[in-house]
C-alpha positions as CSV (number, residue, x, y, z in Angstrom):
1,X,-91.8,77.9,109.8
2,X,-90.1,79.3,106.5
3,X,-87.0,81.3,106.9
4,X,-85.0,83.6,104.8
5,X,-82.9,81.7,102.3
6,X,-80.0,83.9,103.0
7,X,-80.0,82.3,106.6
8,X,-79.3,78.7,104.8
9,X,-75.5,78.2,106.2
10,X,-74.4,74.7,106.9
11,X,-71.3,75.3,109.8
12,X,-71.2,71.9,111.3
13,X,-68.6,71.6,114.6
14,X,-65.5,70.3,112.3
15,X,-62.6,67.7,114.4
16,X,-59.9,70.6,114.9
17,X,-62.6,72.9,117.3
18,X,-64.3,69.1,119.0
19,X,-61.1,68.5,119.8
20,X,-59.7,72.0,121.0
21,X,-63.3,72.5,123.5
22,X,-62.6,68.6,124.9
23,X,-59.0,69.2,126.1
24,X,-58.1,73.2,125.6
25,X,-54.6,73.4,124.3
26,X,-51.4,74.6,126.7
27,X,-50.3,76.4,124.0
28,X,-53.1,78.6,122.1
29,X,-51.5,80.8,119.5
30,X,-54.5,81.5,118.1
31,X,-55.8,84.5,120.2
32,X,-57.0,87.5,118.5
33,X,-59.3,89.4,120.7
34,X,-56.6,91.8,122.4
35,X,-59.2,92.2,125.6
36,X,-57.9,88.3,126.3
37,X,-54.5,89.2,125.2
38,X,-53.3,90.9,128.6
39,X,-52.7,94.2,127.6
40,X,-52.4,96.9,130.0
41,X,-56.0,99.1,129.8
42,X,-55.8,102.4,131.7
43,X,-58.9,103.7,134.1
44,X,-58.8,106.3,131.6
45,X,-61.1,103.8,129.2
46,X,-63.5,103.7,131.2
47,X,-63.6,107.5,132.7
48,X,-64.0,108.5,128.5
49,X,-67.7,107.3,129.2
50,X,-68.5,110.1,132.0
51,X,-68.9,113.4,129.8
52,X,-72.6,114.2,130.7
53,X,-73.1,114.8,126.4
54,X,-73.6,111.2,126.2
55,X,-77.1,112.4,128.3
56,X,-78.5,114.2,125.1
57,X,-79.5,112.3,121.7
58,X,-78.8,114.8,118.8
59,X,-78.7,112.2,116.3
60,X,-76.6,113.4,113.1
61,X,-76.5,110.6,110.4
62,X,-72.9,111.0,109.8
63,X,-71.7,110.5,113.4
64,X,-70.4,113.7,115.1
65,X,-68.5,116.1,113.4
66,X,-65.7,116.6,115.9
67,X,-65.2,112.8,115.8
68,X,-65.5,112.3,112.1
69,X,-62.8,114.9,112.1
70,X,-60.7,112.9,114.4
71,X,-60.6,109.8,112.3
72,X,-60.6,111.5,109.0
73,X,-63.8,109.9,108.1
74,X,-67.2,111.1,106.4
75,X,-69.5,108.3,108.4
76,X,-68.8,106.8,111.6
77,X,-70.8,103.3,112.1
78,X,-71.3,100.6,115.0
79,X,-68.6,98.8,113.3
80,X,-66.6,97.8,110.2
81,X,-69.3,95.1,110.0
82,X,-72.6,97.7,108.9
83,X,-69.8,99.6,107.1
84,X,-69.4,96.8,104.5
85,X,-73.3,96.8,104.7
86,X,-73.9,100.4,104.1
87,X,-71.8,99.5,101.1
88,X,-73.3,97.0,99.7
89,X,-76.9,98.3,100.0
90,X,-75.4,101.6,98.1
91,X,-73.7,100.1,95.3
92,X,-75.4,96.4,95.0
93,X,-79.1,94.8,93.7
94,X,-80.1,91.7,94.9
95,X,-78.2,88.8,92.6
96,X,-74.9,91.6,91.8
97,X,-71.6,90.7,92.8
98,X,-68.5,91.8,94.6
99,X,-64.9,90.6,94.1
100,X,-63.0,89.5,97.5
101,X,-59.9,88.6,97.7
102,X,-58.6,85.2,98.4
103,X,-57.2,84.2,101.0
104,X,-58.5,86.1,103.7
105,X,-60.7,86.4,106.8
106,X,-64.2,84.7,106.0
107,X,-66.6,87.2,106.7
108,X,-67.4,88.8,103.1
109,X,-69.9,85.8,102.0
110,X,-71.6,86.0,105.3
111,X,-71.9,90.0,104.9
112,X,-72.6,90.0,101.0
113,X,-75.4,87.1,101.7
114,X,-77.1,88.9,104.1
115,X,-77.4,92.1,101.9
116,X,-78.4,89.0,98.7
117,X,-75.0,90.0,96.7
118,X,-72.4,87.1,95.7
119,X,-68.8,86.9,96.5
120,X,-66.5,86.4,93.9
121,X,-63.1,85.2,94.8
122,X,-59.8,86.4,93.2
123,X,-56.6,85.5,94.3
124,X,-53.4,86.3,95.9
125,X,-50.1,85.2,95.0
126,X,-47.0,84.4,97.0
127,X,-43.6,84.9,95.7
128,X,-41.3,86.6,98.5
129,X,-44.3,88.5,99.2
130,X,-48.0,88.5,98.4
131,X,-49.5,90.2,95.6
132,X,-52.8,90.7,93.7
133,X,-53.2,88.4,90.9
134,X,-54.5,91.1,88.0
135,X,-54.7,89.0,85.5
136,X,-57.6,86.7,87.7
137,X,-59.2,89.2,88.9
138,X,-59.7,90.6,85.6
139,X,-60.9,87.9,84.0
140,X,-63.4,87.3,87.6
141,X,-65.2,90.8,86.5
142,X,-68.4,90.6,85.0
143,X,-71.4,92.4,84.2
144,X,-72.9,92.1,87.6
145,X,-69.8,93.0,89.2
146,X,-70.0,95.9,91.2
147,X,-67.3,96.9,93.4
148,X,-63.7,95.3,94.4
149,X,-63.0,94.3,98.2
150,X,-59.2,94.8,99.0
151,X,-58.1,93.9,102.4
152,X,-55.0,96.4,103.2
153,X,-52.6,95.0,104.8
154,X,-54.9,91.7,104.6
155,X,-56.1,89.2,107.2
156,X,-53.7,87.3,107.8
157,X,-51.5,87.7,104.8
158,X,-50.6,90.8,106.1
159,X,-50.0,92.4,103.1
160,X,-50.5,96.1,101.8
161,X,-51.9,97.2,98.5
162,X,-48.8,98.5,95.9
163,X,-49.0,102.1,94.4
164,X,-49.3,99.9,90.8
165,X,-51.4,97.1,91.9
166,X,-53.9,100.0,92.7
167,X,-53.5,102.1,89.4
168,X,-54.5,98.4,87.7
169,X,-57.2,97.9,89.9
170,X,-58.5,101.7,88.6
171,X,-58.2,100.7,85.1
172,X,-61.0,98.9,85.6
173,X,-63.1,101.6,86.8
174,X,-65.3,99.2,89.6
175,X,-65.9,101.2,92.7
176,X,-63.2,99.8,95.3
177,X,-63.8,99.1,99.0
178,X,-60.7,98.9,101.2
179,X,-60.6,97.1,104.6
180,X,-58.1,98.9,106.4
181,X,-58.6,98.5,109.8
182,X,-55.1,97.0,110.3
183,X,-52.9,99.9,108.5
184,X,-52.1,100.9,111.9
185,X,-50.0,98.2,112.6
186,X,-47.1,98.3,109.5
187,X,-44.2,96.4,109.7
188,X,-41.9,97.0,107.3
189,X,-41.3,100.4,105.2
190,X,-41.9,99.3,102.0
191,X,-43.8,100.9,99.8
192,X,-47.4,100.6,100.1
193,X,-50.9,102.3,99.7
194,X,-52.3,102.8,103.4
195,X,-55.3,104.9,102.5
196,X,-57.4,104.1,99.2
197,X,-60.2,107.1,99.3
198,X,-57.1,109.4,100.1
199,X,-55.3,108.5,96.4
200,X,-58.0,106.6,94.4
201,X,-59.3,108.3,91.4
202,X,-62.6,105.5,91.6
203,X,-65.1,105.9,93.4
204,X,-63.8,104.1,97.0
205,X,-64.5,103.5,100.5
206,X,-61.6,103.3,102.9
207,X,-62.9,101.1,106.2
208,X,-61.8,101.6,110.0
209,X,-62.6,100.9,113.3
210,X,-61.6,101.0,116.9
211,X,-61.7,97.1,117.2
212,X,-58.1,97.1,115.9
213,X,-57.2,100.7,116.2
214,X,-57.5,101.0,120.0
215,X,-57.7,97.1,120.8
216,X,-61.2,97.7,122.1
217,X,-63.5,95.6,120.1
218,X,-66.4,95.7,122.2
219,X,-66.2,99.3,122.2
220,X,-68.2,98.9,118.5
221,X,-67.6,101.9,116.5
222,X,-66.4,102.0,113.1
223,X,-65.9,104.5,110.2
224,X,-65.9,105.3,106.3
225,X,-63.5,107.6,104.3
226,X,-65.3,108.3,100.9
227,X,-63.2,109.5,98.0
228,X,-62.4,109.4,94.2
229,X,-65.2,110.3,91.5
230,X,-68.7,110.3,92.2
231,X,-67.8,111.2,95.8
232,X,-70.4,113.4,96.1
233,X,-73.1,111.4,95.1
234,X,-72.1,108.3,97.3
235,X,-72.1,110.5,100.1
236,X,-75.1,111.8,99.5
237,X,-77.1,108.6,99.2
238,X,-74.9,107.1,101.9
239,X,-76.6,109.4,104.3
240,X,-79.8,108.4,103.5
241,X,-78.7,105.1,104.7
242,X,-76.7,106.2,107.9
243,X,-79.9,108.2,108.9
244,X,-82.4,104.7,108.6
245,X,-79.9,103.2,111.1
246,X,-79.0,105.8,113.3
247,X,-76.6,103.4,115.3
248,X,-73.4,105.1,116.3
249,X,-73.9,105.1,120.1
250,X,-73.0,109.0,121.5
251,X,-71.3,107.2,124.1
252,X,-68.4,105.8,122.3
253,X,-68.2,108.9,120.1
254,X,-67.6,110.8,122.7
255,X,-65.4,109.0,124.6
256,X,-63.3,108.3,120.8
257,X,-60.7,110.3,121.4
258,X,-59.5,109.2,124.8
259,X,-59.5,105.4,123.4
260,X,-57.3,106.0,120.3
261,X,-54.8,107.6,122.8
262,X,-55.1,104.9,125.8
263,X,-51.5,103.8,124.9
264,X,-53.1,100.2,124.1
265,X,-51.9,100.6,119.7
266,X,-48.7,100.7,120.7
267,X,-48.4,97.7,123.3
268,X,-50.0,96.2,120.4
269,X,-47.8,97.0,117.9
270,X,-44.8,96.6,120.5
271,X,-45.8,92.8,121.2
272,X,-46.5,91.8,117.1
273,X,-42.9,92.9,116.1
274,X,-41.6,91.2,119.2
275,X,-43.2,87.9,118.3
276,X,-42.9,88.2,114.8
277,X,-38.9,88.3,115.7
278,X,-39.5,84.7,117.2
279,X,-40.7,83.4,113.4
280,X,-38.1,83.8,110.8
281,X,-39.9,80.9,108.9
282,X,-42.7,83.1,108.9
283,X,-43.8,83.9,105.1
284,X,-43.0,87.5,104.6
285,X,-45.7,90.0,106.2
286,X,-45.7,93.8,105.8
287,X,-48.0,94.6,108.6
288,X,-51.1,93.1,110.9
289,X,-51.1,90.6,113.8
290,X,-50.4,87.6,112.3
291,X,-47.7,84.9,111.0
292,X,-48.3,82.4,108.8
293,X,-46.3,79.2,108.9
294,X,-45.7,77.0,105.3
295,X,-45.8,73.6,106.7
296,X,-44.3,70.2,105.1
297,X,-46.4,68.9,102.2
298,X,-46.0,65.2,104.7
299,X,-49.5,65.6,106.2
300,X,-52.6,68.1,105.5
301,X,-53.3,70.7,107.2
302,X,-55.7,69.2,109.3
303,X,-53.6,66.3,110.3
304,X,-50.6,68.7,110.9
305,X,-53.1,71.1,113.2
306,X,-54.5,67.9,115.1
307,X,-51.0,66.6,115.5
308,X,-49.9,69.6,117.0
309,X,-52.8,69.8,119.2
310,X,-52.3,65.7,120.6
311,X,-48.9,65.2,120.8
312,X,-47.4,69.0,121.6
313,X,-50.5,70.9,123.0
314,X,-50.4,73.8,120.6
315,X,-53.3,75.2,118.8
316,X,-52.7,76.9,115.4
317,X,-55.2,77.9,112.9
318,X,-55.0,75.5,109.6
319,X,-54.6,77.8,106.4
320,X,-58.0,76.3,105.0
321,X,-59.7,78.5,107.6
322,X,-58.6,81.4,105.6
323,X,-59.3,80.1,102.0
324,X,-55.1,79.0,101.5
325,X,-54.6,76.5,98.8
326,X,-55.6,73.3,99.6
327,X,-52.5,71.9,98.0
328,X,-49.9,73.3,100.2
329,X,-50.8,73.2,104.2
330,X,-50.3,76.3,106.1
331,X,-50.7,77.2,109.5
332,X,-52.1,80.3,111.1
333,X,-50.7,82.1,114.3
334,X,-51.9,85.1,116.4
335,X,-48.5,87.8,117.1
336,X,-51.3,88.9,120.0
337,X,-50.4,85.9,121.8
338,X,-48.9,86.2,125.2
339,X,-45.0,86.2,124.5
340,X,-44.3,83.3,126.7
341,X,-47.1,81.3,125.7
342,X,-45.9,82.4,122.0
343,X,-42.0,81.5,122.7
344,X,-43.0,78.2,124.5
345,X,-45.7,77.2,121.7
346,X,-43.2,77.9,118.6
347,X,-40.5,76.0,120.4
348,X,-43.2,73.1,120.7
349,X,-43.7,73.7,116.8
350,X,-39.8,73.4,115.8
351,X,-39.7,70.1,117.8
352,X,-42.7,68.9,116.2
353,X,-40.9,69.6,112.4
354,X,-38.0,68.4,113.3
355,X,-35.3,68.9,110.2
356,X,-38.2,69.0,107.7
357,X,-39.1,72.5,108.4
């Protein structure tokens, strides 16, 4: 049987996740689906899903009106997921290219290959924050290049587009496509670009979603803010594309409003800055759910996450998992974790580094 070459992924089981499904770890701080993180859901949730509309199938390409207003969105989708894809199929042939950043969560070359567009990486920088590297990413673009991905804040860097990283990023005049399903979650006030469409002058696509927006990610329903030049035209060939899927449920769009006001954001947001307070080695983060440790250069990353694992019982997320550089070991941590599994596995963490951290 012949397959589809776009299906050719080799993801062998790797030591770290043998080792973590043969003895599961006291201390997990890796935990990121907020359904497993304890939070408080109200009956409300699920009382959202009883208005007899969701009977009726009036299928409108866009999503409904009332809810589009709601999110401030031209096209709601079953997730940020067939946003990206909607994307891609309006902007990219088979063999173009997309610039993602680097590091970050590893989804875009699953995405982009599935839709037969490359990734391109380009990096970000570290230097008492994180910041876009220009001059690489410049020098990444070429002739098949086709849009730029920015991740804002990024996952799990946790940090926002600046006002003149994005007037650099213009000057280039590729369409931009901004992740922003964290933005809810900021913590610091410094300045920072929390909605590309809204201020772009290039064509660009601002991304959300109510897996992070309402802690519901099995609730599948995502959005897209369209904005800068050729607005018009992207949304009108975007259509096209939301109307051969058809595949916002009525359900969950009805039921959107109630589940962006279930109070569930703000225990979110209440239990990230608590955590976060527990990890002043943390590198700086100016919003999302997650910490990242800088470890010793004494071991790599997978020796420090196994280590960790055997001789403390605490599972973090080695940096590699997100793209890091190889040549300085980092470790990953979810601020979703349960605060006393969080305090307890950090403790665990400082006796493990001793006077080296």
């Amino acid at each position: 049987m012949r397959f589809s070459q776009r299906l050719n992924w080799h993801a062998p089981v790797n030591e770290i996740a043998r080792r973590v499904a043969e003895r599961p770890p006291l201390y997990d701080l890796t935990e990121s689906n907020p359904t497993r993180a304890g939070f408080a859901y109200p009956s409300s949730v699920l009382e959202a899903f009883a208005n007899p509309r969701a009977l009726q199938y009036v299928p409108d390409a866009r999503g409904l009106a009332e809810v589009r207003a709601l999110v401030g969105a031209d096209f709601l989708t079953a997730s940020s997921s067939e946003s990206y894809s909607y994307i891609l199929k309006l902007l990219c042939d088979p063999g173009d290219e997309i610039l993602v950043p680097r590091p970050s969560y590893p989804l875009f070359d699953y995405l982009a290959h599935l839709d037969s567009v490359r990734t391109v990486q380009y990096p970000l920088f570290y230097d008492h924050g994180w910041h876009v590297d220009i001059g690489a990413l410049r020098a990444a673009v070429t002739e098949r290049t086709r849009a730029i991905v920015i991740v804002n804040p990024n996952n799990p860097t946790g940090s926002y587009l600046k006002p003149r990283e994005l007037e650099d990023l213009e000057a280039l005049g590729l369409p931009l496509i901004s992740d922003e399903v964290f933005a809810c979650y900021p913590l610091t006030d410094e300045p920072r670009v929390t909605c590309v469409a809204a201020v772009s002058k290039v064509l660009s696509f601002s991304l959300g979603g109510l897996s992070k927006e309402a802690g519901m990610p099995q609730m599948k329903l995502g959005w897209i803010r369209v904005g800068g030049e050729g607005r018009e035209a992207a949304v009108e060939r975007l259509e096209l594309i939301a109307d051969t899927y058809l595949s916002a449920g009525t359900p969950v769009q009805l039921a959107a409003h109630a589940l962006l006001n279930c109070g569930v954001r703000e225990q979110i947001h209440e239990r990230v800055r608590a955590n976060l307070a527990l990890v002043p080695e943390a590198l700086h983060a100016e919003g999302g759910w997650y910490a990242i440790l800088r470890l010793p250069p004494v071991r790599t990353e997978d020796e420090w996450v196994l280590h960790l694992l055997d001789a403390h019982g605490v599972y973090a997320q080695p940096g590699y998992y997100f793209d890091f550089d190889s040549s300085a070991p980092h470790a990953v941590v979810s601020l979703l974790t349960l605060p006393e599994v969080f305090a307890a596995g950090m403790a665990k963490i400082r006796s493990a580094l001793g006077t080296v951290w």
